[in-house]
C-alpha positions as CSV (number, residue, x, y, z in Angstrom):
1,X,19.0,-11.3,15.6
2,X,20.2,-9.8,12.4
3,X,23.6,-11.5,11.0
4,X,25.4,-8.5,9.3
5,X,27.1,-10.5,6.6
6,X,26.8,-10.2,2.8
7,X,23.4,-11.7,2.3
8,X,21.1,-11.6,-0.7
9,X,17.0,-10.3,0.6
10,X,14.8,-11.8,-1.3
11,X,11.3,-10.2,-1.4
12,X,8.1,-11.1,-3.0
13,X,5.8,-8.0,-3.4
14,X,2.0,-9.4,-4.9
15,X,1.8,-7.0,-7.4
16,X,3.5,-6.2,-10.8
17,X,3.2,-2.3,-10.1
18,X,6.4,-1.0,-10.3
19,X,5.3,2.0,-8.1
20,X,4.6,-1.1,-5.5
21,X,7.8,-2.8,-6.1
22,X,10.5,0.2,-6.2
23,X,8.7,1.0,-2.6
24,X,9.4,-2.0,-1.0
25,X,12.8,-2.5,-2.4
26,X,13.5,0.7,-0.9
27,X,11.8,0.2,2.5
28,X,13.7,-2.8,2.8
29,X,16.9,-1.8,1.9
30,X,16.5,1.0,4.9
31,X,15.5,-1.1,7.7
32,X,18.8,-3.0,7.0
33,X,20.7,0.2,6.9
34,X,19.0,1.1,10.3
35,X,19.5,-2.3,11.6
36,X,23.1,-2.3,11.3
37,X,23.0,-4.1,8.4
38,X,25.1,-2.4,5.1
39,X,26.2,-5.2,3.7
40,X,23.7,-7.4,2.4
41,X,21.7,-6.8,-1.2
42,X,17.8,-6.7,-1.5
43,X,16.5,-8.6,-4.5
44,X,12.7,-7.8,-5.0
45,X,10.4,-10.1,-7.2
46,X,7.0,-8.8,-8.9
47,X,3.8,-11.6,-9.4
48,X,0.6,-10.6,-9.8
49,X,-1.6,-12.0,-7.5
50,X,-5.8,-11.5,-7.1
51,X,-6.4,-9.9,-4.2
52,X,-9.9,-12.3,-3.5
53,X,-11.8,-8.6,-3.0
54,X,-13.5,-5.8,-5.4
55,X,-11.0,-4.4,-8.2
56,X,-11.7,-1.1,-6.1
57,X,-11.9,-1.5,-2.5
58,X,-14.5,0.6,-0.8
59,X,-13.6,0.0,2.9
60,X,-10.9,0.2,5.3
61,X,-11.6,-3.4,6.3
62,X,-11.7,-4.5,2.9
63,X,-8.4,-3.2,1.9
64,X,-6.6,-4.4,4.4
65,X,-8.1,-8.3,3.6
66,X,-7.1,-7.1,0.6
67,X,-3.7,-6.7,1.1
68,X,-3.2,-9.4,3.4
69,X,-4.8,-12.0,1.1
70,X,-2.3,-10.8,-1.0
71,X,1.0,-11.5,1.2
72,X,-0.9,-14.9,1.9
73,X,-0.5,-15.7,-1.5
74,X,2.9,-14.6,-2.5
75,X,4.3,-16.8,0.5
76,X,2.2,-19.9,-0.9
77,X,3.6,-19.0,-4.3
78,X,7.4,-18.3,-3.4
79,X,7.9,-20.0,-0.1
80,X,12.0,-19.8,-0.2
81,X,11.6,-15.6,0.1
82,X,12.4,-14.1,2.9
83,X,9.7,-11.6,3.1
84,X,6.1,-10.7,1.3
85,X,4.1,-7.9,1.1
86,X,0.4,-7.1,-0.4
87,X,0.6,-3.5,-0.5
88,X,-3.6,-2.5,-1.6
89,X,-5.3,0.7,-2.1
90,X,-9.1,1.4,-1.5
91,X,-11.5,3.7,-0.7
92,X,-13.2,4.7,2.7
93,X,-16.0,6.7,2.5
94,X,-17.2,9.2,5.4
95,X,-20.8,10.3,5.7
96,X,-20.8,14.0,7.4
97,X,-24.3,14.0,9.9
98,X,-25.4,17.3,10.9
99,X,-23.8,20.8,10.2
100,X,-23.2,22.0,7.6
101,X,-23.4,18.9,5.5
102,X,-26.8,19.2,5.3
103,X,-26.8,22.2,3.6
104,X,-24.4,20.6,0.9
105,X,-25.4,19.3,-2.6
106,X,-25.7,15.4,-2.7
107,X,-22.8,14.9,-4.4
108,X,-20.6,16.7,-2.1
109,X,-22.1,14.9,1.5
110,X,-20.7,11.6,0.9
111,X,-16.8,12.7,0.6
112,X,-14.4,10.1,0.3
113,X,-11.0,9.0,1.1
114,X,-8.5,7.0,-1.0
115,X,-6.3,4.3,1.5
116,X,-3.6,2.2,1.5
117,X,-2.8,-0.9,3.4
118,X,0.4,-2.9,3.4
119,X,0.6,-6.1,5.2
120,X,4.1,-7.9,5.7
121,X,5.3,-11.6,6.5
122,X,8.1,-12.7,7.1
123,X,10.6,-16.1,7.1
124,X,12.1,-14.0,10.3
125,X,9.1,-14.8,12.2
126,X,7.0,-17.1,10.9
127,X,3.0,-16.2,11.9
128,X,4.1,-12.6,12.8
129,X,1.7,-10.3,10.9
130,X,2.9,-6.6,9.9
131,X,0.3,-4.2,8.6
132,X,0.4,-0.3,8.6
133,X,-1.8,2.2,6.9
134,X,-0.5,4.8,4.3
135,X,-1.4,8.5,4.8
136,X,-5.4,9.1,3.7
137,X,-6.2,11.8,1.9
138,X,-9.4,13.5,0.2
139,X,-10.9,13.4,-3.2
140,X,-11.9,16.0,-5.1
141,X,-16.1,15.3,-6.2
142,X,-14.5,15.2,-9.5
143,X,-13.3,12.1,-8.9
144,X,-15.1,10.9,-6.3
145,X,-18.3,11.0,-8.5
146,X,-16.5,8.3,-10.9
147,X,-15.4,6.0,-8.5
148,X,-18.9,6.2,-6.9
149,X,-20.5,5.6,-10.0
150,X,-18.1,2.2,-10.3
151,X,-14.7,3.5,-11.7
152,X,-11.8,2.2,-9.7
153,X,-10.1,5.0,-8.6
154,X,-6.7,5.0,-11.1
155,X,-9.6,5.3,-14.0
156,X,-11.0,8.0,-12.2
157,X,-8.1,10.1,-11.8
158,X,-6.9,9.4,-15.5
159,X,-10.4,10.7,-16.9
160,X,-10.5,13.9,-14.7
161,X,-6.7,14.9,-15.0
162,X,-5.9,13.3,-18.8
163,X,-3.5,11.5,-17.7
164,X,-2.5,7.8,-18.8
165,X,-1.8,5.1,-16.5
166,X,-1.6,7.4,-13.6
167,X,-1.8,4.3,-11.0
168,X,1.7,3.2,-12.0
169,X,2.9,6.4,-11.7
170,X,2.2,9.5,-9.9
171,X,-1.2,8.4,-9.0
172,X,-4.3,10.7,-7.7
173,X,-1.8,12.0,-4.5
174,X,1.0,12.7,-7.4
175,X,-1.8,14.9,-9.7
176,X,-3.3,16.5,-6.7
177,X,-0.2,17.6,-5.0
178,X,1.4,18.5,-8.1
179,X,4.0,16.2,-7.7
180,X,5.4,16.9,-4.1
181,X,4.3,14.0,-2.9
182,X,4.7,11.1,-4.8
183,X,3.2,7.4,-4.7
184,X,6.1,6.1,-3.8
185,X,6.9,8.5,-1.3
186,X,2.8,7.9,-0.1
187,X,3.9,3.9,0.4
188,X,7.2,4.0,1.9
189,X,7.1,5.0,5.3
190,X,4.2,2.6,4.9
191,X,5.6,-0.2,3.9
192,X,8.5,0.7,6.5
193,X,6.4,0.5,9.5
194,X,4.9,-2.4,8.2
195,X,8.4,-4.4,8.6
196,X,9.1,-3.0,12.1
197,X,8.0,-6.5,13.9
198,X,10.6,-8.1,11.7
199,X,13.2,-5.5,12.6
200,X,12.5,-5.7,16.5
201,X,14.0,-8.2,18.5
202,X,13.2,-7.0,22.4
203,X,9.4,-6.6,21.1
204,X,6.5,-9.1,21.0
205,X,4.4,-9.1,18.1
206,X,1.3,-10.9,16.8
């Protein structure tokens, strides 16, 4: 049960994106706010941590081991937070059969899908794993093409929009939307449901 007193958060986010770390701070600071709790202040830390899988991700299943090898870690580092998270992006690929796919040049059969994992833990309940998936979305062959060709995706996007950086800021979902949606606003709800087991007393988690 939550104690609504003046309390300090501290959170450990296994990353040094600020993108990453603004997200969390802010999903956090809600599910207190929801919870009843106004009072008490969120301090978020940054480390970088390797993630023990490919720079770039090209799997569902590996961005999630991804991201959870990442939480792992940030609790081994800083064991007096109270939470960490291992927020990872990746890439899933989906192979159209049949159809019109056929009829498609090469490049354009294989179309891919950038991903986003976030697995929390938590001092709240200790062995308790939370995990949710960002929103997927498509990549133009444009890209695509780089990251198949061994780019990791933030490389990609710079080379094919001119952009510099673009992973710590906007990112590919910021360029191809033109700004209404942002990365941040990709990773928050996120990152949110990703804390619900540690926001959810009547429920039993795992």
């Amino acid at each position: 049960m939550l104690q609504h007193e003046h309390n300090n958060i501290e959170a450990v986010v296994a990353s040094t994106n600020p993108v990453k770390v603004n997200a969390t701070k802010e999903a956090l600071s809600s599910m207190l706010s929801a919870n009843g709790d106004t009072l008490s202040t969120v301090t978020v830390h940054s480390i970088s941590v390797d993630s023990g899988v490919a720079a770039q991700p090209m799997s569902s299943a590996e961005t999630l081991q991804g991201a959870l090898n990442r939480a792992k870690e940030a609790q081994r580092r800083v064991p007096t937070a109270s939470f960490w998270l291992g927020i990872e992006g990746g890439i899933e690929i989906e192979q159209p059969t049949g159809g019109d796919g056929d009829r498609q040049p090469p490049r354009l059969r294989r179309r891919l899908q950038a991903i986003t994992w976030v697995v929390a833990l938590s001092s709240r309940r200790p062995g308790v794993v939370g995990q949710a998936r960002a929103a997927a979305f498509a990549l133009p062959a444009e890209v695509a093409d780089l990251v198949l060709g061994g780019s990791e995706l933030g490389a990609a996007v710079d080379r094919v929009f001119g952009t510099e950086d673009a992973r710590s800021k906007e990112g590919a979902v910021g360029m191809l939307t033109k700004g209404l949606i942002t990365r941040k606003g990709l990773y928050l709800p996120a990152v949110q449901l990703a804390l619900v087991p540690f926001f959810s007393d009547n429920c039993t988690w795992s």
